[in-house]
C-alpha positions in Angstrom: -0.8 9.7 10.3 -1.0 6.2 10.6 1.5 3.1 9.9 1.6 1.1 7.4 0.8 -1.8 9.2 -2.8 0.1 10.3 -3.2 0.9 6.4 -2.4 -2.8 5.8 -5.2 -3.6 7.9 -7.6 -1.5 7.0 -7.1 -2.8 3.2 -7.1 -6.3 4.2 -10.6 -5.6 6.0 -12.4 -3.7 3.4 -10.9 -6.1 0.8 -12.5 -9.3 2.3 -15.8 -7.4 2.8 -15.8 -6.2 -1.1 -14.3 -9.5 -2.6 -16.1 -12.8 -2.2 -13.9 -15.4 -2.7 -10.3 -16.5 -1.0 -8.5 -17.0 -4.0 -9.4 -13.5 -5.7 -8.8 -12.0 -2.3 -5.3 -13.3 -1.8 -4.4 -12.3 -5.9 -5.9 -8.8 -5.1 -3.7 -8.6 -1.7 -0.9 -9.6 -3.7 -1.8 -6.7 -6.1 -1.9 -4.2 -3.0 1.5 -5.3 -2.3 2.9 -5.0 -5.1 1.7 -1.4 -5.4 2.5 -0.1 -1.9 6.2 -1.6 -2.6 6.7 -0.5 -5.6 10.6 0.7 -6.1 10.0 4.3 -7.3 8.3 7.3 -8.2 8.5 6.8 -12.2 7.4 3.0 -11.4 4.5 3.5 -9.5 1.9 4.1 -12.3 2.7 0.7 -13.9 2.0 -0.5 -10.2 -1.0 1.1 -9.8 -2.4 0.2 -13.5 -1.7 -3.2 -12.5 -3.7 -2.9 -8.9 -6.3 -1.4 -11.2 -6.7 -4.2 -13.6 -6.1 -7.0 -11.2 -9.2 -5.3 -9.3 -11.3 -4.3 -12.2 -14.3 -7.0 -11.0 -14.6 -4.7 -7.6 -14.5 -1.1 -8.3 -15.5 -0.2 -5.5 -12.6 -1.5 -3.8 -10.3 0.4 -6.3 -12.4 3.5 -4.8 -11.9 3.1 -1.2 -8.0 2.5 -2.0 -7.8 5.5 -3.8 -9.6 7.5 -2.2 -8.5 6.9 1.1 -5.1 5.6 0.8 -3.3 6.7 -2.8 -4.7 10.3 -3.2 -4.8 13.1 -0.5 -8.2 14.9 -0.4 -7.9 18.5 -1.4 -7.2 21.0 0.5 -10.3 23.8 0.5 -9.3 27.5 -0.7 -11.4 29.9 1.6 
């Protein structure tokens, strides 16, 4: 498992290779923020539909945080 400050990191990275400008970066980090501390369980899919929209002009960015951070791979059934 990693810390949250490596996760942090890892976001920040891929979000300033996937969004072009300073200012959308720093409203799209606040977004992440936002999501990562959100205050509970039943709040957290307002938190991410907000992450979601304030990304919506990189989806691919909403992909890689998903994907790799928000929702554990599957596990296989052999």
């Amino acid at each position: 498992m990693l810390c949250w400050f490596h996760i942090d990191n890892n976001v920040n990275t891929k979000c300033k290779i996937l969004v072009d400008k300073k200012n959308a970066w720093d409203y799209v980090m606040e977004a992440w923020g936002s999501l990562v501390d959100c205050p509970s369980k039943q709040e957290f899919d307002d938190c991410l539909m907000k992450f979601e929209i304030a990304c919506s002009p990189w989806p691919m960015f909403v992909d890689y945080v998903k994907q790799t951070w928000l929702i554990p791979p599957q596990a296989e059934i052999c």
